[in-house]
C-alpha positions in Angstrom: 35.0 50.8 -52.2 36.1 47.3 -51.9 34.8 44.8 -49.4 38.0 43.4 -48.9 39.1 46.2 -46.9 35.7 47.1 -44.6 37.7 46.3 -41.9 40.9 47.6 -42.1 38.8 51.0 -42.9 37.1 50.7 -39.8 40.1 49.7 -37.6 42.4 52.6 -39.4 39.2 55.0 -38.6 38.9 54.4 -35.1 42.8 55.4 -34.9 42.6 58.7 -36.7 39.4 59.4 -34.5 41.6 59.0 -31.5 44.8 61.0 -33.3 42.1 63.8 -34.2 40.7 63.9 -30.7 44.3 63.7 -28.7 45.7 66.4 -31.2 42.9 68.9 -30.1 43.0 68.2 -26.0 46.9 68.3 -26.1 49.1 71.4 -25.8 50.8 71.9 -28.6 52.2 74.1 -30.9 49.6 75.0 -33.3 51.5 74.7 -36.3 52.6 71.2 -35.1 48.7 70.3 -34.5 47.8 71.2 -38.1 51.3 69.7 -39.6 50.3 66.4 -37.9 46.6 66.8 -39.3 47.1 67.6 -42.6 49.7 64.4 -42.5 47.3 62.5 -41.3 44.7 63.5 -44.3 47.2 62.8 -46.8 47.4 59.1 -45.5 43.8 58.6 -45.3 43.1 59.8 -48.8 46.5 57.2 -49.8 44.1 54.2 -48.0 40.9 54.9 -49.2 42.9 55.4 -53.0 44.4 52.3 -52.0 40.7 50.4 -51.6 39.0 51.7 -54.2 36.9 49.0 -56.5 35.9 50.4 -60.0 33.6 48.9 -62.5 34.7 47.0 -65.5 33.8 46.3 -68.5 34.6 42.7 -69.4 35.0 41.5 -73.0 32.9 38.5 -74.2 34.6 35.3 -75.7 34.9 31.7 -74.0 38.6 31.7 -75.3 39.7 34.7 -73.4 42.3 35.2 -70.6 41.2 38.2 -68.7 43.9 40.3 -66.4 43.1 38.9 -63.2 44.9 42.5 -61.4 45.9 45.7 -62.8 49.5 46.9 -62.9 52.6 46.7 -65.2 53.7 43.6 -67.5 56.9 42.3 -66.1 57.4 39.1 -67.8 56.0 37.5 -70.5 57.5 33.4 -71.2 57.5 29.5 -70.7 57.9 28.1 -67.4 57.4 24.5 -66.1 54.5 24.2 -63.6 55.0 20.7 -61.9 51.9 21.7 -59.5 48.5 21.9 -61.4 49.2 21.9 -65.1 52.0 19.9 -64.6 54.1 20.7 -67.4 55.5 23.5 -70.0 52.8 26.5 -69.7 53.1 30.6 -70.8 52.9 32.8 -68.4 52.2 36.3 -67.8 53.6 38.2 -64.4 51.4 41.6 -63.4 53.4 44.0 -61.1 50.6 45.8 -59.0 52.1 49.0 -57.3 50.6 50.9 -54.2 48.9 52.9 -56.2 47.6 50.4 -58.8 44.0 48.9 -57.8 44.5 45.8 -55.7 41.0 43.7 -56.2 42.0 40.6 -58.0 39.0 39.4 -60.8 39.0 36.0 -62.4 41.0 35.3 -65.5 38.9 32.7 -67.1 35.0 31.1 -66.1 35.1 27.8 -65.1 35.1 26.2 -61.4 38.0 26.0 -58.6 39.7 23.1 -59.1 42.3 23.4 -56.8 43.2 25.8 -53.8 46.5 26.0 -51.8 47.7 28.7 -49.7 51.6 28.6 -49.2 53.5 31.0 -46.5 56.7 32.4 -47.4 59.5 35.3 -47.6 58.4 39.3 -48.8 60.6 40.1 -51.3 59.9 42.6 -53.6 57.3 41.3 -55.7 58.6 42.4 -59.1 62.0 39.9 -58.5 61.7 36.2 -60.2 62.0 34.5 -57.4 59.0 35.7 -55.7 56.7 33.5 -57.6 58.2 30.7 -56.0 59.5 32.0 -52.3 57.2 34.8 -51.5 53.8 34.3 -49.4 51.3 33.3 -52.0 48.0 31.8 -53.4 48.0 29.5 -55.8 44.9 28.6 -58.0 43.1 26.9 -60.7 40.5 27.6 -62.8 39.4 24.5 -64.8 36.7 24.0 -67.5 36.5 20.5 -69.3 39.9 19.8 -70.8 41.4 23.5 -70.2 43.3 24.3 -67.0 44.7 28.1 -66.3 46.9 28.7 -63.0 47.3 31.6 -61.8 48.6 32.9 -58.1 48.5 35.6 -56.0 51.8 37.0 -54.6 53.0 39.3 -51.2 55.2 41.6 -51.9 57.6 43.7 -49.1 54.6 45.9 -48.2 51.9 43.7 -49.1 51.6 40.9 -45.5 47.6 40.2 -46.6 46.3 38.5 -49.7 42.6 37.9 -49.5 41.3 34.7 -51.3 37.7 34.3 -51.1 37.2 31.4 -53.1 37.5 27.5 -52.7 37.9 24.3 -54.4 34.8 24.1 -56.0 33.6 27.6 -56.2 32.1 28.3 -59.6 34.2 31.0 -61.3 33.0 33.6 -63.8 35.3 35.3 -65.7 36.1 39.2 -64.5 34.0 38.5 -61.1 36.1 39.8 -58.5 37.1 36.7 -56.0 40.0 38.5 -53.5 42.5 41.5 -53.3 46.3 41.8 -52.3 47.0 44.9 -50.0 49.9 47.2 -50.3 51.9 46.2 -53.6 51.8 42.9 -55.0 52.1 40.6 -58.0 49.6 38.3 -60.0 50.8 35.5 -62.3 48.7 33.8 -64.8 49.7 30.8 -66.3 48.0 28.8 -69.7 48.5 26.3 -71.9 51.6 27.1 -74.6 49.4 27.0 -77.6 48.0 30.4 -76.6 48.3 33.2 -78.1 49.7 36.2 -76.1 48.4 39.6 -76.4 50.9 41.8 -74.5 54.2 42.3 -74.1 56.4 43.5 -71.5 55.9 47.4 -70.0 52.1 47.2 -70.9 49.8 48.2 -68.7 47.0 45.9 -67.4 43.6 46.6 -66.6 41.6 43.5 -64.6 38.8 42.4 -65.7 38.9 44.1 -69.1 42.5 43.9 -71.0 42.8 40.4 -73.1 46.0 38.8 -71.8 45.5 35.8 -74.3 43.4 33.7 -76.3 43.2 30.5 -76.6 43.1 28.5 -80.0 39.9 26.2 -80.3 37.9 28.2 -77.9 37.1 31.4 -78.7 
């Protein structure tokens, strides 16, 4: 279980302790009382699916860009990021559903080299223009010369993205550093010269499928 969500756990815990306890004082109809129970289990087995945090195995290589979230390959192409790399760069969208795991694992090692948190909209996070309108993290890993960007981005269900990081913070390849909850989208962006390993409708796993690698570095 992840950390990211002890205490939204707790809080959602407390409430079905009070549901549980009201159900069995009130008069009711026992076929309601069990109904609204057996609800109620379906929904807490959905959230503690929803928080789950399995192990990974990640692969070795300096020139490696590691999914940084699981979920579906939506987009794979150039885009100009005027930001932090500051020019042409590849990147790679990841469409995390509710049912997809939502802690978020670093892409590349390196250090934080820059950290901004930017409120915005909640479209649907697998439309374009939620990269740029939607509530969002954006963040970059840099080591020496190289520089990867990649953000974290709300979709319509998902109003918290957890960021545990700042400029500065050592990063380490496929450590976990945050989580989006309730649906959500991850975009990773490198240097053009990289080489791409997936393609569109593939499945991501963070911390262990190869997104990339990068010439020179491996």
């Amino acid at each position: 279980m992840t950390p990211y969500g002890k205490s939204t756990l707790l809080w959602y815990g407390a409430i079905l302790a009070a549901v549980v306890l009201l159900l069995f004082f009130m008069e009711m109809n026992e076929t309601l009382r069990y109904s609204i129970l057996a609800v109620a289990a379906v929904f807490t087995l959905l959230v503690l699916n929803f928080f789950r945090d399995p192990e990974r195995v990640v692969p070795s290589g300096d020139g490696l860009v590691i999914a940084p979230a699981d979920g579906r390959i939506i987009s794979v192409g150039r885009v100009v990021e005027p930001e932090y790399l500051r020019g042409e760069a590849l990147q790679v969208c990841i469409f995390m559903s509710p049912l997809d795991v939502h802690v978020n694992r670093y892409p590349v090692s390196g250090r934080v080299g820059y950290f901004r948190h930017v409120a915005g909209r909640f479209l649907p996070a697998f439309k374009d223009k939620a990269s740029s309108e939607n509530e969002r993290t954006i963040i970059g890993i840099e080591r020496g010369d190289l520089k990867i960007l990649f953000k974290q981005i709300a979709g319509s269900l998902a109003r918290r993205i957890v960021a545990d990081i700042s400029v500065g913070t050592p990063a380490v390849a496929g450590e976990r550093f945050g989580m989006i909850r309730f649906g959500s989208r991850v975009d990773v962006l490198m240097p053009v010269t990289a080489e791409v390993n997936v393609s569109v409708n593939d499945r991501a796993v963070a911390g262990e499928t190869i997104l990339a690698t990068l010439p020179g570095t491996a």
